[in-house]
N, C-alpha and C positions, 0 to 999 in steps of 0.2 A: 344325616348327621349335620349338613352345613344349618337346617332350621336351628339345629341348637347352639346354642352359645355354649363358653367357653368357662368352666367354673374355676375360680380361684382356688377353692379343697384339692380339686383333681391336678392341679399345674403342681399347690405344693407335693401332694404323693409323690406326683411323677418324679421330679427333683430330687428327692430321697432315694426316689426307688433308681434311677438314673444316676446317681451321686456312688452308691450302693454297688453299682452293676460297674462302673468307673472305676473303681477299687482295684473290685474285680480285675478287673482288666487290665489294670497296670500294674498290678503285683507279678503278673504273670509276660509281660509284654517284653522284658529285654532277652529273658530265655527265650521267646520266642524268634524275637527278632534281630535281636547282635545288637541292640543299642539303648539307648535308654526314654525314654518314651520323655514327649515336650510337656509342655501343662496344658493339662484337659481337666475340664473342669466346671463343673453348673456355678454358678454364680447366684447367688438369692439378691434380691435388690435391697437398695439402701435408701434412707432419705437423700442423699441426692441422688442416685438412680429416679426416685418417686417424681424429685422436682424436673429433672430430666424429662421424663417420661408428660408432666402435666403442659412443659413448654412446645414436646412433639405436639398432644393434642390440641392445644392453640394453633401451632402453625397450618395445621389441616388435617383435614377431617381423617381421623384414622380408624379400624376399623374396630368396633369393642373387644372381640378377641384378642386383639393387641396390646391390646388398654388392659385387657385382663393377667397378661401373661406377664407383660412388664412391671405391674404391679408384685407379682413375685418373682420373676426371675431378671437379675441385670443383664445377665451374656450366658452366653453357651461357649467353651470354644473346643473344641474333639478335635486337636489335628492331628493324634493319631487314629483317629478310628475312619477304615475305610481312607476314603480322598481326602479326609476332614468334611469336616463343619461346622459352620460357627454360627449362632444369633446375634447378629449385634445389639450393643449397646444403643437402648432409643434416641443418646445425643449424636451416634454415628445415623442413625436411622433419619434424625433431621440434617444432620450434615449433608447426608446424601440429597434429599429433598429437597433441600436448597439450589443442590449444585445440577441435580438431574430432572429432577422434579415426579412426578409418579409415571406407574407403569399403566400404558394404553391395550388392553386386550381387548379384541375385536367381543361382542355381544356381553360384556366384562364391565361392570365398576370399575373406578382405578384403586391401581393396586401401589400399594407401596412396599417398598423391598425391605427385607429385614431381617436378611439372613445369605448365607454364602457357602460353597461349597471349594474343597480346595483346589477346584479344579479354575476357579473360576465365573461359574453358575448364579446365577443370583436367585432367590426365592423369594417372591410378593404375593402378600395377600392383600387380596381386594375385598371390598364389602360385604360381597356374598357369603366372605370367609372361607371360600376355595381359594388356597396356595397356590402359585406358579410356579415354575422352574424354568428360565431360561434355557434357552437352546444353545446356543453361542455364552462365551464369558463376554458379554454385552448388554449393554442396558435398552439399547435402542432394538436390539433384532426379536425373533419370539421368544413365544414363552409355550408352553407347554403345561396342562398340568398335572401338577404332582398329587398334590393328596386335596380328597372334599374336603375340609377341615385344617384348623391350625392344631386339633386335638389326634388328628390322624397325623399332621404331619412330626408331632413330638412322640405318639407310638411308633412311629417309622424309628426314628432316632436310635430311641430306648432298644428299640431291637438290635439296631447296629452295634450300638453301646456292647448289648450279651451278644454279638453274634451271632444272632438268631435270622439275621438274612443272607 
């Protein structure tokens, strides 16, 4: 899965089908829960998302998958689902970059982070297009990885999304 790239038809499905599955799930979350659910919600990009997204890749090298995903989605943010989690927006993605600069994983491309979990966790994908997940809620400790792929690591999601994990 990581030889393949990342196809823009497959991200917008997913987004539907994930947007879909979101509904779901919130119609049904305050019976479950005693309260009322925060905003969750897939986010499609916009031209400035686009122009966002073209000024990340100036500042460095990011990794197409990236380039791909941002091209149709601006943010993820689930913070009810699970511990949360969020994709960030790619001017938070160079904010970050700026201020931290990329993630160093030992036999690893660098990776840059682009995503977050509520716990804390960070998620970067490196070149190879294998996702990490932080060990620690830290930028500097390890990383671990999560999923071969940034298309694995949005089926992960989607599952969470239905409760399928």
């Amino acid at each position: 899965m990581a030889d393949e790239r990342l196809d823009a038809e497959w991200v917008r499905v997913w987004c539907e089908q994930a947007g879909a599955a979101l509904i779901k799930l919130m119609q049904s979350f305050q019976v479950r829960h005693g309260f009322p659910p925060g905003r969750n919600a897939v986010a499609l990009a916009t031209e400035e998302s686009h122009q966002a997204t073209d000024a990340l890749v100036e500042l460095t090298p990011i990794p197409s998958d990236l380039t791909t995903m941002y091209w149709v989605i601006d943010e993820v943010s689930l913070p009810d689902v699970e511990i949360g989690y969020f994709i960030h927006p790619s001017s938070t993605v160079a904010s970050h970059f700026r201020e931290y600069g990329s993630i160093q994983i030992d036999g690893e491309e660098p990776a840059l982070v682009f995503a977050s979990d509520g716990g804390g966790h960070l998620f970067a994908l490196a070149g190879s297009g294998r996702v990490w997940m932080s060990t620690t809620a830290s930028w500097f400790d390890q990383f671990d990885l999560a999923a071969a792929s940034l298309q694995e690591f949005l089926e992960g999601l989607a599952r969470r999304i239905s409760g399928e994990l």
